[in-house]
LOTOR-725806 format. One line per 4 residues: number of its first residue (from 1); their letters; for each residue x, y, z of C-alpha. Coordinates in Angstrom, 2 decimals. Layout:
NUM) A) X Y Z ~ ...
//
This chain:
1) XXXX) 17.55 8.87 1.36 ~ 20.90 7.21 0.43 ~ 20.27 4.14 -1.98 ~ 23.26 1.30 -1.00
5) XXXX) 21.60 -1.82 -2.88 ~ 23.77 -4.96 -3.15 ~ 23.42 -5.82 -7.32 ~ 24.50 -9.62 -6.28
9) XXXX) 22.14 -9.97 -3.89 ~ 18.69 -10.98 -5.59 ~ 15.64 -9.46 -5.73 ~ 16.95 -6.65 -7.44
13) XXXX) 14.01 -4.18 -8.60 ~ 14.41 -1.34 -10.19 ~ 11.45 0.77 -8.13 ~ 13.89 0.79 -4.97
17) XXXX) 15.76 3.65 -6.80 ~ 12.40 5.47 -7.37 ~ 10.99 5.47 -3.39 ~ 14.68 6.72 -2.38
21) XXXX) 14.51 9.16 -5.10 ~ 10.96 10.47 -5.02 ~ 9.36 8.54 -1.72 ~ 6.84 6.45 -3.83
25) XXXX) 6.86 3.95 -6.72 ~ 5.05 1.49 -8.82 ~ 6.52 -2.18 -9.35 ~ 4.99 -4.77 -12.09
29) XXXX) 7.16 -7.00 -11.30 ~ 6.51 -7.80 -7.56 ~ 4.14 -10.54 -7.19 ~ 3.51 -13.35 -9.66
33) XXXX) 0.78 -13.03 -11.89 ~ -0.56 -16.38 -11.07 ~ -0.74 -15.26 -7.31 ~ -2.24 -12.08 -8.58
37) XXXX) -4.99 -14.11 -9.97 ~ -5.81 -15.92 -6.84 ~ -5.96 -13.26 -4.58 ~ -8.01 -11.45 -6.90
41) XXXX) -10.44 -14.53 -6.82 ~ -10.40 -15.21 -3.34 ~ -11.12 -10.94 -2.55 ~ -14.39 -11.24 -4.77
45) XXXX) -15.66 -14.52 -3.27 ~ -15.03 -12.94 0.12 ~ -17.00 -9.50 -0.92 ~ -19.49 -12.34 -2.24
49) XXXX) -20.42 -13.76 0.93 ~ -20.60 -10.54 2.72 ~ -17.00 -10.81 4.85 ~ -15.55 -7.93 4.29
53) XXXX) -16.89 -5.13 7.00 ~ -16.98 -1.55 6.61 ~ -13.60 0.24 7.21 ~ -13.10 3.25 9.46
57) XXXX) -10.48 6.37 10.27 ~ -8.82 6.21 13.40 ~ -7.79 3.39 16.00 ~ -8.52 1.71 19.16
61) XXXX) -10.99 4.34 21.00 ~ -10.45 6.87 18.53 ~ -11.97 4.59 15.91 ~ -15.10 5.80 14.02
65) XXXX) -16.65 5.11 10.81 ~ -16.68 8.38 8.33 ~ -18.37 7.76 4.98 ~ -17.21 11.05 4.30
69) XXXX) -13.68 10.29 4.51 ~ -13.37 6.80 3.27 ~ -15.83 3.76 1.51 ~ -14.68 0.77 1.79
73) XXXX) -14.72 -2.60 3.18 ~ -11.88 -4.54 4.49 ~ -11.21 -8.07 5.55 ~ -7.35 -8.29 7.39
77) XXXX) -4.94 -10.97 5.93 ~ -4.32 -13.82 8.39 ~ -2.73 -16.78 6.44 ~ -6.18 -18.07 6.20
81) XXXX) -5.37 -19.31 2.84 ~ -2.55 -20.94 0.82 ~ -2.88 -17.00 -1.30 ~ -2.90 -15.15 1.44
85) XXXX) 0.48 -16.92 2.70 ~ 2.02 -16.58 -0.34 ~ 1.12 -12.95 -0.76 ~ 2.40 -12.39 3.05
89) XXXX) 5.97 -14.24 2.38 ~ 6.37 -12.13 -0.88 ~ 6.09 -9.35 1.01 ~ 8.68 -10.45 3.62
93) XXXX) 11.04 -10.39 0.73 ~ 9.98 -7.13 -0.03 ~ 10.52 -6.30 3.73 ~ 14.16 -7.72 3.36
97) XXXX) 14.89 -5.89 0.15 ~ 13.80 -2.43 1.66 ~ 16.05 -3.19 4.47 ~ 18.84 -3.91 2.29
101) XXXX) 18.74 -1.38 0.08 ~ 17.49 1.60 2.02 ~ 18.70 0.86 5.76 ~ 14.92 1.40 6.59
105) XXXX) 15.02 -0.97 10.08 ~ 11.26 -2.54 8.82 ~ 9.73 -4.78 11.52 ~ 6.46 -6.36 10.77
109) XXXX) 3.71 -6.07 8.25 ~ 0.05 -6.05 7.73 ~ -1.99 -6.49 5.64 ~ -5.88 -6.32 4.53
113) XXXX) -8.54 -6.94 1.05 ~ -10.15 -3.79 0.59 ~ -12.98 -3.12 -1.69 ~ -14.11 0.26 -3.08
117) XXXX) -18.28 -0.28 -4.39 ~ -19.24 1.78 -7.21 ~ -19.14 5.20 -5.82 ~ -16.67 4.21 -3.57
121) XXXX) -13.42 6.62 -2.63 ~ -11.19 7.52 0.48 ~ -10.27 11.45 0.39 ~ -6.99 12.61 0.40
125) XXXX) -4.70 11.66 3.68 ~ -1.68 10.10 5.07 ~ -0.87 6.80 6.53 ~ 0.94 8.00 9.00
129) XXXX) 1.23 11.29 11.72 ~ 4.95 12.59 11.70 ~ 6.75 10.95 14.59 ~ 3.99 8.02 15.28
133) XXXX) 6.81 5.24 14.83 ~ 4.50 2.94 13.45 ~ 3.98 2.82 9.68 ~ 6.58 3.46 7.88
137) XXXX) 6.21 1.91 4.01 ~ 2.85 1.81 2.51 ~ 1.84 -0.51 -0.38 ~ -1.48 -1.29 -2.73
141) XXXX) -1.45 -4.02 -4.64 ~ -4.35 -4.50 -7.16 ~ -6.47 -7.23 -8.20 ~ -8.50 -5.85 -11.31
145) XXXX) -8.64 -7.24 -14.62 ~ -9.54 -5.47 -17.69 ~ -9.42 -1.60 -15.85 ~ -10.60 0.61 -18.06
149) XXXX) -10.01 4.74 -17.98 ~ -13.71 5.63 -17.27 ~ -13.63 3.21 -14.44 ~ -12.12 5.72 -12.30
153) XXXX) -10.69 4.49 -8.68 ~ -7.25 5.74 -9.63 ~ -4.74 6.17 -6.43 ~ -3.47 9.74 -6.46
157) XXXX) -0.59 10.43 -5.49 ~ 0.79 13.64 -3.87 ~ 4.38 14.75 -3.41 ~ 3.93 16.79 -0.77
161) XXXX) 1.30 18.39 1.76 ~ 1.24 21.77 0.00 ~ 0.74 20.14 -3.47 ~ -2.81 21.15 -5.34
165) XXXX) -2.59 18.49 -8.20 ~ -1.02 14.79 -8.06 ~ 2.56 13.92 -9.37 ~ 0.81 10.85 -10.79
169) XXXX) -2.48 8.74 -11.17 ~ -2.16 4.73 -10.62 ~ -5.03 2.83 -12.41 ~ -5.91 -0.31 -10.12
173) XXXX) -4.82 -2.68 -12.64 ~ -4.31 -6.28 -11.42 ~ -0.44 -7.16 -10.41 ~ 0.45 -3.63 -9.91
177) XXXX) 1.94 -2.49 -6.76 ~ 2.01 1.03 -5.57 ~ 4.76 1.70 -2.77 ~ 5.47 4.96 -0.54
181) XXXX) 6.47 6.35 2.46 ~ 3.74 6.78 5.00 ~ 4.37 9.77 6.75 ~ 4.93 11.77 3.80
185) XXXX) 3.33 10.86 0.42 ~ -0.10 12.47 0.30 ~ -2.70 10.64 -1.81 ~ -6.43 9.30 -2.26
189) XXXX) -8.34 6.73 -3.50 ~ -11.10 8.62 -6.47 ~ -14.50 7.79 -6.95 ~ -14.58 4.15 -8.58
193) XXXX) -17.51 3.21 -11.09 ~ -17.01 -0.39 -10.90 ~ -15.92 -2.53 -7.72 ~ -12.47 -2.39 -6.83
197) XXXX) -10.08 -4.84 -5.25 ~ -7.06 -4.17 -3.60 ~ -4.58 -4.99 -0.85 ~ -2.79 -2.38 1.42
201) XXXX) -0.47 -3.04 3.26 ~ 2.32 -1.22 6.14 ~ 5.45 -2.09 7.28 ~ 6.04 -0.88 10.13
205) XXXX) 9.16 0.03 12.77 ~ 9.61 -1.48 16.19 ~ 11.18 2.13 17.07 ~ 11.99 4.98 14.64
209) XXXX) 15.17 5.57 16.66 ~ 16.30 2.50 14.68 ~ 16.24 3.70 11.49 ~ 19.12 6.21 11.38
213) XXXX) 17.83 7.03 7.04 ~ 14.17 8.79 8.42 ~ 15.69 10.61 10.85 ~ 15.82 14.28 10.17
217) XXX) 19.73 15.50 9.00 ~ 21.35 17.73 11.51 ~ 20.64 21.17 11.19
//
């Protein structure tokens, strides 16, 4: 994936050379830390009054819950807060950037709070079937202070479908951002021992056909 970003053309971040180079990345310097601290507040007070609901695999008819698969609880972003309006226009300027830079032809996003409950984990999957045309860029953001090594909940991520072990391990600490291409970065949420906030996130294409940098080169 060819990276053609504009240096006078602000945001500039230096993880847009990373997802061309390696088709993930993890930015710090994303989303303000203030911001980060609201969301994170407003994901526990919604886990606190019991309005997050228990996430599934699949969509529309094929929908099903799997505990074996995934356990968590989500709650989708709707501007229903001054946070969660912030958090959507940042990524809008993330949208822009990855358009920018990377010719990607992003369309929408969404957006939802997840929480992992201690013993909580989602086993190793995609985002995305090849050829779906509809998510395209994945992100996590996370929302935990104080993360500590034997808290577990790490995202691992996988370079490709063959690979046994991960190329890295992201601790969910608060204002990090994990980024990477849906279709074909690997990875899974491990076992947390503590709860754990997050928000993922998927841009998304109004037709692949309109992204000339994921189509396959000519053979």
């Amino acid at each position: 994936m060819a990276l053609l970003a504009d240096p006078e053309s602000p945001p500039v971040w230096n993880w847009l050379a990373a997802l061309a180079e390696t088709g993930w990345a993890v930015a710090l310097d994303v989303v303000p830390p203030a911001l980060a601290a609201d969301l994170a507040a407003e994901a526990a007070a919604l886990h606190a009054a019991d309005r997050l609901i228990l996430a599934g695999v699949g969509r529309a008819e094929d929908f099903t819950l799997a505990r074996a698969i995934r356990r968590d609880k989500t709650r989708w972003l709707a501007r229903e807060s001054a946070a969660q309006a912030a958090y959507l226009g940042v990524m809008e300027t993330v949208r822009l950037a990855l358009n920018r830079s990377l010719f990607l032809g992003l369309f929408s996003y969404e957006a939802h709070y997840a929480v992992y409950e201690p013993g909580g984990f989602y086993a190793r999957h995609l985002d995305a079937f090849k050829g779906a045309r509809n998510r395209v860029v994945s992100t996590v953001f996370y929302l935990n202070e104080d993360w500590a090594g034997q808290d577990g909940g790490e995202l691992a991520v996988f370079s490709h479908d063959e690979a046994r072990e991960p190329v890295t391990l992201i601790a969910p600490e608060l204002g990090t951002l994990a980024i990477f291409l849906s279709e074909d970065i690997p990875h899974e949420v491990r076992p947390a021992l503590r709860e754990r906030y997050s928000i993922a996130g998927w841009f998304r294409v109004n037709d692949r056909a309109m992204a000339p940098s994921l189509q396959a080169p000519p053979v």
